[in-house]
N, C-alpha and C positions, 0 to 999 in steps of 0.2 A: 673537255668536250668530246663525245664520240665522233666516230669517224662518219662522214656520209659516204655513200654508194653511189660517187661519180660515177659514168661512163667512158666508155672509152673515147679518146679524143677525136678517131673517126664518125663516131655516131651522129649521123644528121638530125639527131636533139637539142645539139649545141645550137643549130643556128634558130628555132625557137625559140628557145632560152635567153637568145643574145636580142630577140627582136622584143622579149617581154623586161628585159635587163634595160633595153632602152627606150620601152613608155613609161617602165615604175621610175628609176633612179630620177629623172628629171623632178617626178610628182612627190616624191617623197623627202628626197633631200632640195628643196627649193632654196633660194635665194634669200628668204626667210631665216631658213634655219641656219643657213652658212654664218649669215650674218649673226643670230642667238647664240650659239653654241662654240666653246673654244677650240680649240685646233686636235686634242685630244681627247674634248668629250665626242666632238667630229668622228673620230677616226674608230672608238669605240661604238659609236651607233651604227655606224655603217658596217661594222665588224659581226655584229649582232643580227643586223637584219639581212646582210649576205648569207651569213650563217645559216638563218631561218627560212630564208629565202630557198637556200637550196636542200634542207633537210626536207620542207615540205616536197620541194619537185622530186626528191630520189630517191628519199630517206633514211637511212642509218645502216652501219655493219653490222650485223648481229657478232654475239663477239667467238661464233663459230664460223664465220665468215675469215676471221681474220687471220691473214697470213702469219704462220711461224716463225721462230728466227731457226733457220738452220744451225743443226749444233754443229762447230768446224770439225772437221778430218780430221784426224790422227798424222799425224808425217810418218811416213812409210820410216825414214831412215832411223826415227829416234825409235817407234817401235822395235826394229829388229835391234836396235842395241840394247833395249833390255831385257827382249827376250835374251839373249847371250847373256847378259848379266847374267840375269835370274839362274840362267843354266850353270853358269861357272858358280854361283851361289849355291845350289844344289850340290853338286859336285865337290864345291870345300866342304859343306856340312855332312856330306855321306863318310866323308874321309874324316873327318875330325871323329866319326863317329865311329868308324871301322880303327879308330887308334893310328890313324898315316898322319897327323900331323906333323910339320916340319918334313913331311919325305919331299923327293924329287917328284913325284906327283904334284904335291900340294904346293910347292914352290911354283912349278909351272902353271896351275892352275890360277893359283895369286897373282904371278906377271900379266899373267892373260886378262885379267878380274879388273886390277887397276889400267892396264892398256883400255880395257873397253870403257872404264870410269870418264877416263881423260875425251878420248872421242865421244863420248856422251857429251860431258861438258863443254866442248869446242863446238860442237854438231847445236847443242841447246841454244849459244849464245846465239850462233851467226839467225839458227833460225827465228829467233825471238828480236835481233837486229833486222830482220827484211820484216818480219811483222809491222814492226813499228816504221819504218820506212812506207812501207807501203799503206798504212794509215795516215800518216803526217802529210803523202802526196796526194790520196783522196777526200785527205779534209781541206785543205789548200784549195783544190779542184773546186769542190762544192763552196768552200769560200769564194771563187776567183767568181763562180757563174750568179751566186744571188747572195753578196755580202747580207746582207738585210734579213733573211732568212735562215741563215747561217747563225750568225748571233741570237737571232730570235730564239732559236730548237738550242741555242749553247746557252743561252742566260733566261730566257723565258719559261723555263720552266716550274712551277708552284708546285709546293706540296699542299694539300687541300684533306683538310681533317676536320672531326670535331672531338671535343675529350672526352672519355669516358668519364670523370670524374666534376660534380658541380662547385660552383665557383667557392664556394663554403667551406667545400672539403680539401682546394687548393689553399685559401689563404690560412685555412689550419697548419696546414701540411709547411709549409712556406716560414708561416710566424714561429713554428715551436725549431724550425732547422736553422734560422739565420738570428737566434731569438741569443742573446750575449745576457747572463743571469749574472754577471759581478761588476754590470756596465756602470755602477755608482758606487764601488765598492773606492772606500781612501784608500791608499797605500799611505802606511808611515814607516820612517825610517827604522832601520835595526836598533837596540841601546847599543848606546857607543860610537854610532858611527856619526861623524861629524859632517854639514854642509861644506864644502869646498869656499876658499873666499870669492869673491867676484874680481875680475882682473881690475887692474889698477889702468892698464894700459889702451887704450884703441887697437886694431888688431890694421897692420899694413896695408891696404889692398893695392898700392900702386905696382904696378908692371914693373919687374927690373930694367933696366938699362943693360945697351948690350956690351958697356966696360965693366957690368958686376958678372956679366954671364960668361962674358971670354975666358976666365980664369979658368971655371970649372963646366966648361963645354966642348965636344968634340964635333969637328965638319966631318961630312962624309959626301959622296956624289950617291944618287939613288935615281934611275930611270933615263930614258933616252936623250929628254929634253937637259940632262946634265945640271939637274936641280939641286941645291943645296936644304940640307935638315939639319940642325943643332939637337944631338942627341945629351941631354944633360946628365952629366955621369954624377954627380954628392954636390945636389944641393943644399947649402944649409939653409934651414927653416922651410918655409911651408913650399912647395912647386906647382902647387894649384895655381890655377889663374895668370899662368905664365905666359902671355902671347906676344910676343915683343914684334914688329912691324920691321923684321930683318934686312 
């Protein structure tokens, strides 16, 4: 929805507004409708006709009306540190190029170069830790004053499109990508190779007993509450489905 062109909350428009706010609502959401209507087809009608309600009183933000986001500042500190880089950058590459690499120039200027790296990256972190600090406590904020609205702008948001492409030229698109061309193909075996026989046997499933597990089990203590774990070091046969009621 576009934005409308509220006034400011001193404007004695409000209190007009609020005396036509209270002959229509009664008339239009009656007693009637309350009763028709579910609790959120309710809330969507009323949503809509608020909406329209106040586009007509004040109308729309043209979308040169509409405020900018300010692009943030630069941090004065981490500027000057790459000016300095860059400069100590310059500086090795003029040398490197004049033939002084490895001299006592170029040594110093390289202590200097990683000195300033380090303070860059000390300087980045902390500033990027109060960024985030300081968003977590005015998202809280705005949380703490209208939970409801809060969630609404944090999950309420739609993306709202149509596709270029008609429904034709999707299920085209769609049946020839997900489309398996050897779905009824047999597989037969190699010559020579032989089926395996079928077990003779039932396969175990009961839980060992904990006189077959003590033998080949180690205790250990793990965490505060001073809990016992059976770590099974060679079990023989299968260790699936091991869950013994310790």
């Amino acid at each position: 929805m576009d934005k409308i062109a509220f006034p400011s909350t001193s404007d004695p428009v409000w209190k007009d507004v609020n005396e036509e706010l209270t002959v229509a609502l009664p008339l239009v959401f009656s007693q009637k409708v309350f009763n028709r209507l579910s609790t959120t087809a309710l809330q969507r009608k009323f949503e809509e006709w608020l909406y329209e309600f106040f586009k007509e009183k004040f109308g729309l933000i043209s979308h040169g009306e509409l405020k900018q986001k300010r692009a943030p500042r630069p941090h004065k500190g981490l500027e000057r540190l790459r000016q300095e880089k860059k400069r100590c950058r310059l500086a090795r590459k003029a040398l490197h190029k004049a033939g002084l690499a490895n001299s006592p120039q170029d040594k110093a200027i390289t202590v200097q170069w990683r000195e300033l790296m380090k303070q860059h990256n000390r300087l980045r972190l902390s500033v990027n830790k109060n960024r985030h600090e300081r968003e977590r406590i005015s998202a809280q904020r705005r949380f703490r004053s209208d939970p409801h609205g809060f969630a609404a702008n944090l999950f309420g948001s739609q993306m709202t499109g149509s596709p270029a492409f008609s429904e034709n030229e999707a299920l085209e698109f769609f049946s020839r990508t997900y489309r398996d061309e050897g779905r009824d193909h047999i597989y037969d075996p190699l010559p020579g190779l032989e089926r395996p026989p079928l077990p003779k046997h039932v396969f175990n499933c009961r839980c060992p007993h904990f006189a077959e597990l003590a033998p080949e089990a180690q205790w250990c203590r793990t965490g505060p509450e001073q809990s016992f774990i059976c770590a099974v070091q060679e079990m023989p046969g299968h260790s699936e489905g091991i869950t013994p009621d310790l």
